[in-house]
DOZA-60382 format. One record per residue (C-alpha): residue in three letters; residue number from 1; x, y, z. Coordinates in steps of 0.05 Angstrom, whole numbers. Layout:
N
pt type: ALA | seq: NUM | xx: X | yy: Y | zz: Z $
...
% end
This chain:
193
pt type: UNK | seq: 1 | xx: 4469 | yy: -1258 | zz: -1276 $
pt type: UNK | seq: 2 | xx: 4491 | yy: -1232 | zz: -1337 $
pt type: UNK | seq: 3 | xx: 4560 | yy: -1217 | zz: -1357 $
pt type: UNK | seq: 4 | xx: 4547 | yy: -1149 | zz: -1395 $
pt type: UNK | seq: 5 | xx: 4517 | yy: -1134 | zz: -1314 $
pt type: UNK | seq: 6 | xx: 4559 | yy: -1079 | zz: -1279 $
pt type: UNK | seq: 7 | xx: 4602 | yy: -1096 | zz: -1220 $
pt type: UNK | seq: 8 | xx: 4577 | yy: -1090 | zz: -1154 $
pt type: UNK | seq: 9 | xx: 4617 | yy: -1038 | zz: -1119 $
pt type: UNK | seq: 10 | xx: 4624 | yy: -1055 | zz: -1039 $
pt type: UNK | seq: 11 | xx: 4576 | yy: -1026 | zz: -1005 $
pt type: UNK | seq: 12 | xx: 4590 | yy: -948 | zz: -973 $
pt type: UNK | seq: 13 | xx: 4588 | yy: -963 | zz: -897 $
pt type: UNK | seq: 14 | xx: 4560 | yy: -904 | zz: -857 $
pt type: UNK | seq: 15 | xx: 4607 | yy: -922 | zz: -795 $
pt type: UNK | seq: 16 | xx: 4665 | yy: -963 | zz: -776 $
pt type: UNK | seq: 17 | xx: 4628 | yy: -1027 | zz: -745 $
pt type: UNK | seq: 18 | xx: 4593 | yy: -1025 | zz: -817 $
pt type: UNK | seq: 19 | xx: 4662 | yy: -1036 | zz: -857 $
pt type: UNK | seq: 20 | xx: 4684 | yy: -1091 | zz: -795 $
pt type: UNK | seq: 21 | xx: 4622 | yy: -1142 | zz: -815 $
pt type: UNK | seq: 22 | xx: 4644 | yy: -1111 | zz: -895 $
pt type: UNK | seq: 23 | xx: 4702 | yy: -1141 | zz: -871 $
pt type: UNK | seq: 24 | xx: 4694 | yy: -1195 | zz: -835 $
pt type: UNK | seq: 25 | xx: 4640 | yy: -1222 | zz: -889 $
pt type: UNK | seq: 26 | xx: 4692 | yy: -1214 | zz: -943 $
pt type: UNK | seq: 27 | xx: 4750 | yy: -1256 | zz: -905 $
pt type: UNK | seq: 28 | xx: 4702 | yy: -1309 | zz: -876 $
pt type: UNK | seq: 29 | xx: 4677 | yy: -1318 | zz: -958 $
pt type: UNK | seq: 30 | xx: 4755 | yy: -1325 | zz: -984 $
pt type: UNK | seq: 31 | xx: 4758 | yy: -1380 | zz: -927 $
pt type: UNK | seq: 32 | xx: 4698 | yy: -1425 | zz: -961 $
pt type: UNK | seq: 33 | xx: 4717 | yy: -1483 | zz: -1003 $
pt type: UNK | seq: 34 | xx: 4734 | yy: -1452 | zz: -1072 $
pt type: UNK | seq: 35 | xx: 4672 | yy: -1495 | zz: -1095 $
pt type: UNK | seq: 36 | xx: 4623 | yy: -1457 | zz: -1058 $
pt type: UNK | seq: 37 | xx: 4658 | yy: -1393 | zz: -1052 $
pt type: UNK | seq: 38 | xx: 4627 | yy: -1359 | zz: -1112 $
pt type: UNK | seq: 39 | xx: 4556 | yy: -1367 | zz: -1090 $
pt type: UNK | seq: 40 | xx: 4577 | yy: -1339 | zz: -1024 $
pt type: UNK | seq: 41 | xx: 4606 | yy: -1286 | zz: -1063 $
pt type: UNK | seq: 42 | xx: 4540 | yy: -1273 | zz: -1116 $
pt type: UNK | seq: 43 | xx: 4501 | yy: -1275 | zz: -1046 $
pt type: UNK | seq: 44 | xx: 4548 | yy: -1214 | zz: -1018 $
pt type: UNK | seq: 45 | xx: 4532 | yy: -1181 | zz: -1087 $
pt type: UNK | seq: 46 | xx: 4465 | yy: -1185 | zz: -1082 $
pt type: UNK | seq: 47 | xx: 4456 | yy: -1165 | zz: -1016 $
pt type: UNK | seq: 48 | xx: 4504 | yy: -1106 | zz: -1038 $
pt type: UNK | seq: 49 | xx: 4454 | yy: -1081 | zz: -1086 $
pt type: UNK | seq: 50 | xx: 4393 | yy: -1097 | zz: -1036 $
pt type: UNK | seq: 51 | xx: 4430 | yy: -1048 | zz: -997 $
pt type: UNK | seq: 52 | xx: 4445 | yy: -997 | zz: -1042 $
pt type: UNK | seq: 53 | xx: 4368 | yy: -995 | zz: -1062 $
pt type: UNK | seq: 54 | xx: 4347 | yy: -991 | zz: -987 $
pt type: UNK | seq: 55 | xx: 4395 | yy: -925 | zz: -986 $
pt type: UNK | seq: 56 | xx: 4361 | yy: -898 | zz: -1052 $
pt type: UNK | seq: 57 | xx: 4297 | yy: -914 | zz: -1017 $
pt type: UNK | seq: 58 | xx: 4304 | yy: -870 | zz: -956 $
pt type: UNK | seq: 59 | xx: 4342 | yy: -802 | zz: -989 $
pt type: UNK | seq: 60 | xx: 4268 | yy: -815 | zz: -1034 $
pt type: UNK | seq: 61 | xx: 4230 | yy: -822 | zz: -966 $
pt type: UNK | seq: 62 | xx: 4263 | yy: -766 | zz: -944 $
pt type: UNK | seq: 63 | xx: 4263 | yy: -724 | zz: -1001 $
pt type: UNK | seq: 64 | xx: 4178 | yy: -735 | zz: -1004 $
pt type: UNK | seq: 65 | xx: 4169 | yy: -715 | zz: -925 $
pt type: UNK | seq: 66 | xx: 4215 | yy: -656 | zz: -949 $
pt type: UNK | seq: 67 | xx: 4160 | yy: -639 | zz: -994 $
pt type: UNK | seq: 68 | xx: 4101 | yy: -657 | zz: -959 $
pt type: UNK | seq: 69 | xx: 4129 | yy: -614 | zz: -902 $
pt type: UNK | seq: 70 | xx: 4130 | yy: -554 | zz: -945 $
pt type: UNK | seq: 71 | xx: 4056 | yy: -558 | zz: -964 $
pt type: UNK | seq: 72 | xx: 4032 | yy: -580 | zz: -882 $
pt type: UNK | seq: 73 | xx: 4074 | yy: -513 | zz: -863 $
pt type: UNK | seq: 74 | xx: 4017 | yy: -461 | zz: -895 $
pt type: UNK | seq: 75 | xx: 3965 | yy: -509 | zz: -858 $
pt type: UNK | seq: 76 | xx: 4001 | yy: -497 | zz: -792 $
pt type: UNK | seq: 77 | xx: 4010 | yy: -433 | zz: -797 $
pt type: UNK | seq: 78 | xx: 3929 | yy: -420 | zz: -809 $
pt type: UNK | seq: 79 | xx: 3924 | yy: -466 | zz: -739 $
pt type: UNK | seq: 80 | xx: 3972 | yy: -421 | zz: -714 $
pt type: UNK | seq: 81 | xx: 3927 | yy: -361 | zz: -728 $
pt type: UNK | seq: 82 | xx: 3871 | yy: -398 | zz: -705 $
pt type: UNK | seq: 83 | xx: 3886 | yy: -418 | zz: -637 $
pt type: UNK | seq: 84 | xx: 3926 | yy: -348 | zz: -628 $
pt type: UNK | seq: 85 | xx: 3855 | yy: -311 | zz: -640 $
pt type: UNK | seq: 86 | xx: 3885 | yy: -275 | zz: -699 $
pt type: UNK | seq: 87 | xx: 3844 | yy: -303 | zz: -750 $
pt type: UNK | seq: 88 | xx: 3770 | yy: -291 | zz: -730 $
pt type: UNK | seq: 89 | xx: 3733 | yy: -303 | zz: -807 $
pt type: UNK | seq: 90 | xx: 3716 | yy: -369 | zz: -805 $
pt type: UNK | seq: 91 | xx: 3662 | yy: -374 | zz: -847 $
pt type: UNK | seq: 92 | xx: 3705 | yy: -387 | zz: -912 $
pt type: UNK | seq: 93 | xx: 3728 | yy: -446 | zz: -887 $
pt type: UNK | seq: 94 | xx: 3666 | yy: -474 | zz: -859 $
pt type: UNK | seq: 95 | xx: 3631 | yy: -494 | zz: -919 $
pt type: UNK | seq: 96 | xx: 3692 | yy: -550 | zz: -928 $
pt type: UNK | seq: 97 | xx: 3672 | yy: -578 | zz: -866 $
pt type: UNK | seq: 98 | xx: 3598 | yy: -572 | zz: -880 $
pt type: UNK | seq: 99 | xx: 3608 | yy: -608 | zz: -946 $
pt type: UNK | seq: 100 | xx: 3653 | yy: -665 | zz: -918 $
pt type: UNK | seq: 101 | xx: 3597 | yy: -667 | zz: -858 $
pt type: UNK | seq: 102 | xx: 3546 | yy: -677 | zz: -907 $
pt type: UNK | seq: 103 | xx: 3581 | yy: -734 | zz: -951 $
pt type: UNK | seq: 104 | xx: 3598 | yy: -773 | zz: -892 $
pt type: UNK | seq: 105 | xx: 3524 | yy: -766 | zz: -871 $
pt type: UNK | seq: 106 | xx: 3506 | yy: -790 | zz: -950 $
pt type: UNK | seq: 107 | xx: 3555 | yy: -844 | zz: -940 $
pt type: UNK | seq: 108 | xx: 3538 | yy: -864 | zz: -870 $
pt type: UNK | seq: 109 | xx: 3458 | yy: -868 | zz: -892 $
pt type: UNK | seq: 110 | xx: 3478 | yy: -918 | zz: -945 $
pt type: UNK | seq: 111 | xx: 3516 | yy: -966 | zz: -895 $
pt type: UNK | seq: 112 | xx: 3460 | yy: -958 | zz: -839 $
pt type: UNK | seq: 113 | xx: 3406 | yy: -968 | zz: -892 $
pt type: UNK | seq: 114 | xx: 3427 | yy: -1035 | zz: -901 $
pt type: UNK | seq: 115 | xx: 3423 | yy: -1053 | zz: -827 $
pt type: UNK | seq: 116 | xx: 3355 | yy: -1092 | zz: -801 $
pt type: UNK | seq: 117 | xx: 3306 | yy: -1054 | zz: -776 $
pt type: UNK | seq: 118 | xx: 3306 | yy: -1043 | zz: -712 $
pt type: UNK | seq: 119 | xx: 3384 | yy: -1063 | zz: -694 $
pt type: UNK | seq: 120 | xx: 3430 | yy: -1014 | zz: -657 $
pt type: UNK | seq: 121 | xx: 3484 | yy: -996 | zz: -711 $
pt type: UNK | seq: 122 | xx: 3557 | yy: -1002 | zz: -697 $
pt type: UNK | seq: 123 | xx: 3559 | yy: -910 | zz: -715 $
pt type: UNK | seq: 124 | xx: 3501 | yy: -902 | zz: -661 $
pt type: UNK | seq: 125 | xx: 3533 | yy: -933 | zz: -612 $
pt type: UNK | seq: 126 | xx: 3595 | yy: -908 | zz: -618 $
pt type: UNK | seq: 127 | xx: 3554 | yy: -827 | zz: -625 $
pt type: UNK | seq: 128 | xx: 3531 | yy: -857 | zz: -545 $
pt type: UNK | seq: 129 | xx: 3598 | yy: -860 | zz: -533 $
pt type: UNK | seq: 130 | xx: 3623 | yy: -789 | zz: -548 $
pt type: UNK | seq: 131 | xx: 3621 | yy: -739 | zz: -491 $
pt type: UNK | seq: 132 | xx: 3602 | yy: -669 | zz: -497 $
pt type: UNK | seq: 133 | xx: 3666 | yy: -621 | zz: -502 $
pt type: UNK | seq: 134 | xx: 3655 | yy: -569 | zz: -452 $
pt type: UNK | seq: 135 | xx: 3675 | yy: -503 | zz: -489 $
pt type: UNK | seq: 136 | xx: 3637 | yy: -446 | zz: -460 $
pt type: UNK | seq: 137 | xx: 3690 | yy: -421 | zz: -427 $
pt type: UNK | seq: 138 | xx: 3718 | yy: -400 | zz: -493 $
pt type: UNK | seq: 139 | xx: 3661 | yy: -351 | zz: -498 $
pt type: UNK | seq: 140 | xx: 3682 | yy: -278 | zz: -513 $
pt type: UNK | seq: 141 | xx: 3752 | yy: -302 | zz: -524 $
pt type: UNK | seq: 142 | xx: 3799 | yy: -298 | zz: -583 $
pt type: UNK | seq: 143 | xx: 3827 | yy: -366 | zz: -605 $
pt type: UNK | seq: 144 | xx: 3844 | yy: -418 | zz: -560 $
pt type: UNK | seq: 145 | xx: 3890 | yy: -410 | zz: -507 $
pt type: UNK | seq: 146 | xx: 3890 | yy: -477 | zz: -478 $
pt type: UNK | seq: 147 | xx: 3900 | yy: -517 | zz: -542 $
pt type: UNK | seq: 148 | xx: 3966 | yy: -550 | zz: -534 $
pt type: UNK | seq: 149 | xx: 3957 | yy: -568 | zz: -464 $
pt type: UNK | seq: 150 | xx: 3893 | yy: -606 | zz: -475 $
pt type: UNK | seq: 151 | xx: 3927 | yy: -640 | zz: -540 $
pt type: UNK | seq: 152 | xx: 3984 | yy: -665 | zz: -503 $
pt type: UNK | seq: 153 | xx: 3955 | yy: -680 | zz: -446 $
pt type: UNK | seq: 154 | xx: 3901 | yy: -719 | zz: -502 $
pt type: UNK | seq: 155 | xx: 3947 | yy: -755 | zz: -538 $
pt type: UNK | seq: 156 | xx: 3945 | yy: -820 | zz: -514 $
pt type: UNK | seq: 157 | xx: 4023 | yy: -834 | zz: -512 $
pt type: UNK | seq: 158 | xx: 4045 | yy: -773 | zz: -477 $
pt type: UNK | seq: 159 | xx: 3997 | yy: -763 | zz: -430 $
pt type: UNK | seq: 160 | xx: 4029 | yy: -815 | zz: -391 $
pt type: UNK | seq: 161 | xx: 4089 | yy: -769 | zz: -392 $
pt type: UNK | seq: 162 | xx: 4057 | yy: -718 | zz: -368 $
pt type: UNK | seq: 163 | xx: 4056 | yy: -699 | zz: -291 $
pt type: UNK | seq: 164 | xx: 4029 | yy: -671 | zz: -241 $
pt type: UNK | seq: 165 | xx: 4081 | yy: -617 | zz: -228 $
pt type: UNK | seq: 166 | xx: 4090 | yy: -601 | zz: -309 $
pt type: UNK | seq: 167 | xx: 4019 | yy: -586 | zz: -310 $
pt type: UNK | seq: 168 | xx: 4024 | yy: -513 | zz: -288 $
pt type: UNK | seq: 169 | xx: 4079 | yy: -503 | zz: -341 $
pt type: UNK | seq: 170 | xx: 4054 | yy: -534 | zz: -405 $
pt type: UNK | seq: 171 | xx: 3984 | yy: -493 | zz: -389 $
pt type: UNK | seq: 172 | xx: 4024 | yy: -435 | zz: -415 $
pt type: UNK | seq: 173 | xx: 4044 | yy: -466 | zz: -482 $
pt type: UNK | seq: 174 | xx: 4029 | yy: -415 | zz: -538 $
pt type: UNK | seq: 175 | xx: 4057 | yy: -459 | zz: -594 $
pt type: UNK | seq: 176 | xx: 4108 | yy: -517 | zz: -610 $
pt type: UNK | seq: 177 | xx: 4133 | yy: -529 | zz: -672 $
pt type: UNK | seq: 178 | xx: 4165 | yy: -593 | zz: -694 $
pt type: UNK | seq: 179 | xx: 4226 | yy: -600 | zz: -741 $
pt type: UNK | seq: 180 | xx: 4248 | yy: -667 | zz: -774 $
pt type: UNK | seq: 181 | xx: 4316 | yy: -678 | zz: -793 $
pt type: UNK | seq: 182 | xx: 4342 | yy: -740 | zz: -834 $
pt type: UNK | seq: 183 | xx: 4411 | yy: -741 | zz: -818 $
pt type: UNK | seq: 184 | xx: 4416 | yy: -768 | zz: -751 $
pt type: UNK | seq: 185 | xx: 4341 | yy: -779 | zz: -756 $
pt type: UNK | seq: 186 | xx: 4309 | yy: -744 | zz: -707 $
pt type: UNK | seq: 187 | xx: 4253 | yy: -687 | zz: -686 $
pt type: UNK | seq: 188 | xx: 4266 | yy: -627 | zz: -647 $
pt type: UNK | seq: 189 | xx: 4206 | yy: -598 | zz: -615 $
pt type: UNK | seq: 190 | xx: 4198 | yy: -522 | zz: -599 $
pt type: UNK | seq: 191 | xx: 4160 | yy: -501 | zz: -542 $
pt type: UNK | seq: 192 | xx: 4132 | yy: -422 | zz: -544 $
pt type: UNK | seq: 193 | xx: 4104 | yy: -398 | zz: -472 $
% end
């Protein structure tokens, strides 16, 4: 370390059991052998400034999934739109899925090509493995109504949650939205009926 470094400044600890180890750390240190004590304390130092970058780290984290948020929301809305049955011209966003359809085809052709002739490939089977999606029912309907129902009750780890008797309920969910917050961390989820 050298000595033009700047001092370590003790660490800011978020809550009162923080600035107890702080504490406690600091007094067990001063009780050391004054030999050994100043590695103890360069140790303390340095896990200081570990500390201080972890901080840095998350506002960053949080800062980018700020940002990130703000580009998903116009993406959500559009869903929105979709599975209200307000937005009914689809054809200007088909051709993106008909050219990503048509690499992964290009790009799934190259891998199979390579296979021996006559072997099962790992995509085939897994294509025999697919069931059909029974959507007729959305025939002569606007958007679709029973979107959020079928993706939670989809989603592997909440559809355990899910019961019987909340069934009849979440078929009427229109829309949730989710919200992230950084300080506490958590996410608050909306539920429209």
């Amino acid at each position: 370390m050298e000595a033009t470094e700047a001092v370590s400044k003790p660490t800011d600890a978020a809550n009162p059991e923080e600035k107890e180890i702080e504490q406690k750390m600091i007094k067990v240190i001063s009780l050391m052998p004054k030999e050994v004590q100043t590695r103890f304390k360069l140790l303390k130092v340095l896990s200081d400034k570990r500390s201080k970058l972890n901080d840095q780290l998350e506002e960053e984290i949080a800062e980018l999934e700020s940002k990130v948020e703000a580009k998903k929301k116009p993406l959500y809305n559009k869903r929105r739109e979709v599975i209200e049955g307000k937005e009914k011209d689809f054809s200007k966003y088909t051709t993106d899925f008909d050219f990503t359809t048509k690499m992964l085809k290009e790009e799934c052709a190259t891998i199979t090509a390579k296979k021996p002739a006559g072997a099962k490939t790992e995509e085939k089977e897994k294509e025999d493995e697919i069931p059909t999606v029974d959507v007729d029912y959305l025939k002569g309907k606007d958007g679709v109504p029973d979107f959020w129902f079928k993706a939670l009750k989809n989603n592997h780890m909440l559809s355990e949650l899910i019961k019987e008797k909340d069934e009849e309920i979440l078929q009427n969910v229109r829309h949730i939205e989710a919200e992230r917050s950084t300080k506490p961390k958590m996410m608050t989820l909306r539920f429209f009926f």
